[in-house]
N, C-alpha and C positions, 0 to 999 in steps of 0.2 A: 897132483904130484904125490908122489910115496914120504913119507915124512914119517917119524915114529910116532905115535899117540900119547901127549906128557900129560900125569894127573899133576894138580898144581897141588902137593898137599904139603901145611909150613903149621906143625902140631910138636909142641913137646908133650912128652910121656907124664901123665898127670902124678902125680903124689899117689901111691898104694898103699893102704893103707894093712898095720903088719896082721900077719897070720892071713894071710886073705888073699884069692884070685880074684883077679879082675877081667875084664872081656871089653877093654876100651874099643870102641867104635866112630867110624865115621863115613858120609854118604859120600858118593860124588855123583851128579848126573854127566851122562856121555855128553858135551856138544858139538860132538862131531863124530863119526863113524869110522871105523874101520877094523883092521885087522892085529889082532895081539898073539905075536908068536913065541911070546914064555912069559917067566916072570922072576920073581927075587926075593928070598928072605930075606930079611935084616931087622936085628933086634939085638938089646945088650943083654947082661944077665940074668935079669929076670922074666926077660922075653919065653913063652912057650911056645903056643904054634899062632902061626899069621894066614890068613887067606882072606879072599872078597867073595861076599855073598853078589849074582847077577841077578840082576832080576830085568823087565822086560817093562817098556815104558809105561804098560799098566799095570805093574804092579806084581805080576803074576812070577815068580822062580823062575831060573834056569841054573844049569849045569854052575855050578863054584869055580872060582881060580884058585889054585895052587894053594890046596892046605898041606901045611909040612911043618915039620916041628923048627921052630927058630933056633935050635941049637944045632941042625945039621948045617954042613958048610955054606957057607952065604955067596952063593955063584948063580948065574942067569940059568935057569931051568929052560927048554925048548917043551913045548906042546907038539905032542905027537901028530896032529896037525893043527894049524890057526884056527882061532877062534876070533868071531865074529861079533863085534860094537857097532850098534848100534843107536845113530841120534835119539835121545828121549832116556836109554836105558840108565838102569844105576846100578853100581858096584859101591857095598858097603865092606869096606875093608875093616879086618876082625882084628886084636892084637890081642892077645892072651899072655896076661902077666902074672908069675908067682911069685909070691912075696911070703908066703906061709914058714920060712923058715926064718926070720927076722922078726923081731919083736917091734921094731920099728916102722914107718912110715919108708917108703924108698922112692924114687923118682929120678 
């Protein structure tokens, strides 16, 4: 059956610490396969850019999803064509936060 492909991801945005970019990360393994036909920024103020490293179940790169700065409009992008998930694969989703203009800690 055609179903969309949900990552179950349930993360708050850690403490940044001030004057400082951070490149928060996190893995998900595929388990189940199919097709991803866009995707979606979202991030708050100190959000920069967001995208997922692919890589291939051994390990090996492939092609990225959707790097784009998180302060352009936060809408479903379409992929010029679908891209393919595969079971085993992983997708480490990047968050890139700036915090360099605050002397403070943010979160």
């Amino acid at each position: 059956p055609n179903q969309p492909l949900t990552l179950r991801i349930n993360l708050l945005m850690p403490d940044i610490p001030a004057r400082t970019v951070a490149d928060n990360c996190i893995a998900c393994k595929v388990d189940q396969g199919g097709k991803v036909f866009g995707w979606r920024n979202h991030a708050h103020k100190l959000g920069r850019d967001i995208w997922s490293d692919h890589f291939d179940a051994y390990g090996s790169p492939k092609k990225p999803l959707g790097l784009l700065s998180s302060q352009y409009p936060q809408i479903i992008r379409k992929f010029p064509t679908p891209r393919m998930l595969q079971t085993g694969e992983v997708l480490q989703l990047h968050c890139v936060y700036d915090n360099t203009a605050n002397a403070f800690a943010s979160g």
